[in-house]
N, C-alpha and C positions, 0 to 999 in steps of 0.2 A: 121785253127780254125773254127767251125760250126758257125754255121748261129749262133747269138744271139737274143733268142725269146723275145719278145713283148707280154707278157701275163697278165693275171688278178691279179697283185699283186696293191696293193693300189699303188706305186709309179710306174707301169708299165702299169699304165691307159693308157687309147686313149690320146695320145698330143693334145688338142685342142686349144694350145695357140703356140706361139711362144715361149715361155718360156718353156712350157712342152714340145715340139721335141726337143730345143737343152738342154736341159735336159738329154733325155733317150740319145741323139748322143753320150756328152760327158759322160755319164756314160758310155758305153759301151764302149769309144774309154779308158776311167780309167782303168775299170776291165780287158779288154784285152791286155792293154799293147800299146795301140797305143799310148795314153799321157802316158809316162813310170812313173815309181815311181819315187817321188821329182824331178822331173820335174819342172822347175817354170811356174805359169801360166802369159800370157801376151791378157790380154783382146782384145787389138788391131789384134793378130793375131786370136783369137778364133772368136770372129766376121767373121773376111775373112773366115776362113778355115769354118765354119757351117753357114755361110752366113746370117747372126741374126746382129741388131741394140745392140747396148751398154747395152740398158736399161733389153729389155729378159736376154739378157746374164749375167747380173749382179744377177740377182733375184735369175737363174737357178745354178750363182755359188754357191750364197747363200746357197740355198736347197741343194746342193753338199757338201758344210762342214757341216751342220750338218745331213749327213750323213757319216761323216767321211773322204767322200774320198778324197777331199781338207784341208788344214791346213794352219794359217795364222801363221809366224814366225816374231819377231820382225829382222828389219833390214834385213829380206827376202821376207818379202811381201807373196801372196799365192802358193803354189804350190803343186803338186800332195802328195797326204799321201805317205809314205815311205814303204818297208813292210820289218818288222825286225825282230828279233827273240824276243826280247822285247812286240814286240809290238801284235806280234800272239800269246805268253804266253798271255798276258792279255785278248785277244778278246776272247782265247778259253776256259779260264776259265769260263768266263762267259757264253760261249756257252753248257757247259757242264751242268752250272745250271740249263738254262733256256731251253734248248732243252731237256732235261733228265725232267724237270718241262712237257714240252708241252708234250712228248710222255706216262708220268702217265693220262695227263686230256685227253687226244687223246684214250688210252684205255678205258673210260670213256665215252668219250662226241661223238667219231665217229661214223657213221649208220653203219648197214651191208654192206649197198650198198657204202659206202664209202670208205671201206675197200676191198672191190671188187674193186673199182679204184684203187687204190694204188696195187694191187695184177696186173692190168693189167698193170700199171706205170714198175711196175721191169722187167714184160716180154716183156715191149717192151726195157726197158735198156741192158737186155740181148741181143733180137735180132739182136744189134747192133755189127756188128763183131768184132770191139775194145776188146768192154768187153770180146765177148766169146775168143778173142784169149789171154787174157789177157795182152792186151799192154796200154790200157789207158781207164780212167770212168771219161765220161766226160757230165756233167747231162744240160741240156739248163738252165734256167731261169724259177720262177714263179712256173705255172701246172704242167712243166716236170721234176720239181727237188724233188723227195722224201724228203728232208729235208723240204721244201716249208708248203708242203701237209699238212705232222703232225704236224704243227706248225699251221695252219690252222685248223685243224682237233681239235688242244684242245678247239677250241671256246672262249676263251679266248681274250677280245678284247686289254687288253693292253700288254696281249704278244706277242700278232701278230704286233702290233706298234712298239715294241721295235728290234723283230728279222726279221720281214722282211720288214718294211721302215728305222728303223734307223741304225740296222747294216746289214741288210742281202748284200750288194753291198760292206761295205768292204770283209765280211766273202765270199765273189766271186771273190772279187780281189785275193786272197790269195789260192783260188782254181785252180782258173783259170788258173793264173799265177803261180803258184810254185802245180801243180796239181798231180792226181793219176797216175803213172802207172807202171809195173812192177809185184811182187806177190803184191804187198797190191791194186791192183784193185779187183779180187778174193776175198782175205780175204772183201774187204768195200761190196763186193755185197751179199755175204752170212751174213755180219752183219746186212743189210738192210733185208734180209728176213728173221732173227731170229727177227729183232724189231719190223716187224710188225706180224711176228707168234703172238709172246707176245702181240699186240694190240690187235689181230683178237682174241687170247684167253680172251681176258680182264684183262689179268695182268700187271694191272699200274705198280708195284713196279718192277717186271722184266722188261718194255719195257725201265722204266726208267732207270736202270742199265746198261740195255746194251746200251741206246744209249748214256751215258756218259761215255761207253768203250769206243765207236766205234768214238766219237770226239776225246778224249785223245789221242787211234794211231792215226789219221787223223795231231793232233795235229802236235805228235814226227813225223810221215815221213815226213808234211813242214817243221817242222822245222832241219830235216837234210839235207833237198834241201837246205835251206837256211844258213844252217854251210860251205854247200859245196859250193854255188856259192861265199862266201866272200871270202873262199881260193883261190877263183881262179881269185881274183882279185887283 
């Protein structure tokens, strides 16, 4: 798995507390899979294993469910979010709204020179020989994820709150872990440069459309990872 970047998203600030490093730790050990899905959490061992006092860690759980990626069950106490077919129907519906919403204001609200970043964002996703061989698209965090970007790019201060501190670290869990590869790497990378064609053209209602295709398949190919690993369990 690559390195997991640390970059400029509101919740991927510099840690200056004890509470904000085992924060980003245990997110990152969520989305990756190293705390697996539903998992129970046990406070006593999360201490030891990220080396933090009771009181950070409790805080930083906190901030971890509501961003989803912790859930409190009755008569289970907390434990890692699940990731279900259920449960990515829901996330992605809404992604489809709200990310098809950000890339109309994105063609809208972004510089030129912004859009020249994002133009150099895909040619360096290209240069990565995953992509060109078409075996896996596999985007870091924050600056280096095109989805980030235009989300960012609509200027929009509560839908950047909403997509990338309150759900953008499930919507990674679910990438990350049940991720691209095969032909629909290929197909997501040319739907990334027809959506920002559309941007760079200033066609909100096109950039919009397409990139509430381009969630939709993203949608169906986890969720047929996820038909197929329950068969095989």
């Amino acid at each position: 798995m690559p390195a997991y970047a640390l970059t400029q998203s509101p919740t991927l600030k510099a840690a200056v507390t004890a509470s904000d490093r085992v924060l980003l730790e245990i997110q990152r050990a969520i989305v990756e899979g190293d705390l697996p899905p539903g998992s129970k959490i046990s406070e006593p061992d999360l201490a030891r294993r990220f080396h933090v006092s009771r009181a950070p860690l409790r805080e930083a759980l906190a901030r971890l469910e509501r961003c989803h990626l912790i859930e409190r069950l009755p008569n289970v106490g907390a434990r890692v979010v699940k990731l279900s077919v259920d449960g990515l129907v829901s996330l992605y519906q809404l992604r489809e709204e709200l990310e098809g919403l950000a890339c109309r204001l994105a063609a809208e609200q972004m510089s030129d020179e912004e859009i020249e970043q994002m133009q150099a964002l895909l040619d360096k996703h290209l240069s990565t020989q995953r992509v060109r061989d078409g075996e896996s698209y596999y985007q870091e965090a924050g600056d280096l994820d095109f989805h980030y970007r235009i989300i960012l790019g609509s200027k929009n201060p509560y839908l950047i709150n909403i997509l990338c501190d309150e759900l953008y670290f499930l919507v990674r869990m679910y990438r990350v872990q049940l991720g691209m590869n095969g032909p629909r790497v290929s197909r997501a990378f040319d739907e990334h440069k027809a959506i920002l064609h559309a941007i760079a053209n200033r066609d909100g209602e096109l950039a919009d459309l397409l990139m509430r295709r381009h969630i939709s398949a993203s949608r169906h190919n986890i969720e047929l990872t996820l038909k197929n690993n329950e068969e095989q369990i």
